[in-house]
Legacy VTK file of the C-alpha trace (Angstrom):
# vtk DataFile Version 3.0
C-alpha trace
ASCII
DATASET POLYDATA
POINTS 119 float
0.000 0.000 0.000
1.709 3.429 -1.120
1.681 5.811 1.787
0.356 9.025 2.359
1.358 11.912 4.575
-0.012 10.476 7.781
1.234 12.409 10.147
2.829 14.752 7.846
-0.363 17.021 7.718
1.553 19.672 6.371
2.766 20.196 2.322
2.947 23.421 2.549
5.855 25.272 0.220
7.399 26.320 3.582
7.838 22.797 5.152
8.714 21.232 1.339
10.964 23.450 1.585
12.548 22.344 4.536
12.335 19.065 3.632
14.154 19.768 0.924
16.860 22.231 1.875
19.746 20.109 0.854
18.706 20.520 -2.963
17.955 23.997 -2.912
16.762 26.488 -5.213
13.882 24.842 -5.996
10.412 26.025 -7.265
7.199 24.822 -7.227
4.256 25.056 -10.242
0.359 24.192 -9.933
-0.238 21.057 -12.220
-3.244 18.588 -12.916
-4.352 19.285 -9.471
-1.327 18.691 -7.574
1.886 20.504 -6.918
5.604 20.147 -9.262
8.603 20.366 -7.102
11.665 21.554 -10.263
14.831 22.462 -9.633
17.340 24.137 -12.214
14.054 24.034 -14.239
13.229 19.958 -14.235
10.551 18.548 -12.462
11.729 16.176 -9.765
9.043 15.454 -7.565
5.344 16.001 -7.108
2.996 16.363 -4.412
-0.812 14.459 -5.636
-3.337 13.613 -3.581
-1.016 14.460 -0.649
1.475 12.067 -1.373
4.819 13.492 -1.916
6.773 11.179 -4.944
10.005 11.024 -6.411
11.371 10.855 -10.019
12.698 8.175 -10.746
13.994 5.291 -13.489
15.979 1.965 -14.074
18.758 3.541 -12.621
17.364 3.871 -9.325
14.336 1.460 -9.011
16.020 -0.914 -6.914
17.073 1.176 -4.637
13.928 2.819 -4.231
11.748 -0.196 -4.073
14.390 -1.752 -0.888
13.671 1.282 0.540
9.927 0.252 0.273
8.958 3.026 -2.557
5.956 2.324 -4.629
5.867 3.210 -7.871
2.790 5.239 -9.403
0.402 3.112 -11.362
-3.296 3.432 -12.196
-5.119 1.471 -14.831
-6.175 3.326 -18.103
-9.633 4.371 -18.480
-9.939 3.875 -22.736
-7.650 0.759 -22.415
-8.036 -1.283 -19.383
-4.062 -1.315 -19.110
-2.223 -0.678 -16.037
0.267 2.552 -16.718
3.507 2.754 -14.522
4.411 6.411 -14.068
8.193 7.805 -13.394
7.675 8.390 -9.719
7.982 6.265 -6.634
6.568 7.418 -2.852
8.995 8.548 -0.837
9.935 7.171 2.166
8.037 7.434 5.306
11.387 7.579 7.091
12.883 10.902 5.198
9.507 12.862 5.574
10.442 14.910 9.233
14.372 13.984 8.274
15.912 17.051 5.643
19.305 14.993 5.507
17.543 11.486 4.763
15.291 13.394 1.900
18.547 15.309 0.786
20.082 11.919 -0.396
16.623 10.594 -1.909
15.641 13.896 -3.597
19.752 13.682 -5.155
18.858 10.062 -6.869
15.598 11.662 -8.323
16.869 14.871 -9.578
19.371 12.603 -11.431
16.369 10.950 -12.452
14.815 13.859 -13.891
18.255 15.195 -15.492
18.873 11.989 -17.271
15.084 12.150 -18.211
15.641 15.378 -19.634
18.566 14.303 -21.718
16.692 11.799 -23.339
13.201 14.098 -24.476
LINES 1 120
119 0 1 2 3 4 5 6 7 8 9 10 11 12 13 14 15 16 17 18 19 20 21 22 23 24 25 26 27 28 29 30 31 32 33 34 35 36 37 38 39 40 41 42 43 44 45 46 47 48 49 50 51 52 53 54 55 56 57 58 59 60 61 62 63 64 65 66 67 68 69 70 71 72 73 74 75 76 77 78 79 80 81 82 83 84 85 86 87 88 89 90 91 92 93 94 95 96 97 98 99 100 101 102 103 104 105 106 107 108 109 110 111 112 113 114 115 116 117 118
């Protein structure tokens, strides 16, 4: 089961910021009814349905799902089909700890770089 914010109430830009602190700048930007976290311009991490996730790809899948990420999936309303999405729910453990979300949001703001590269 992916976890939510329990109780991390607040996702406020002042406490993602915080949380985040170790990667800034960053910026935030209203989308499809949830929140973009970018930084240097590249979206890294978004906050839906309060649940704060990570970018991420092969490169760091494993070490996201040992850390007991789940990946983003729903199931396609025209096609039936079950569509993975690039980002993974971060860890329960880094959501009150700036230092433990500095090294996660690193891996997925290499995750979004490398992303970038390839569009």
């Amino acid at each position: 089961m992916a976890s939510g914010l329990g109780h991390h109430e607040r996702m406020d830009h002042d406490h993602l910021r915080d949380l985040f602190e170790g990667v800034e700048p960053i910026t935030f930007r209203r989308m499809f009814g949830g929140l973009g976290i970018y930084r240097d311009g590249i979206i890294f991490a978004v906050v839906l349905r309060d649940q704060l996730m990570l970018k991420g790809d092969e490169e760091v899948a494993d070490d996201y799902e040992a850390a007991g990420m789940q990946r983003w999936q729903y199931v396609g309303t025209r096609h039936g089909k079950t569509v993975a999405m690039p980002y993974w729910t971060a860890p329960d453990s880094a959501m009150d700890d700036p230092d433990e979300m500095t090294l996660w949001a690193r891996k997925a703001i290499e995750a979004a770089r490398r992303a970038a590269a390839r569009a």
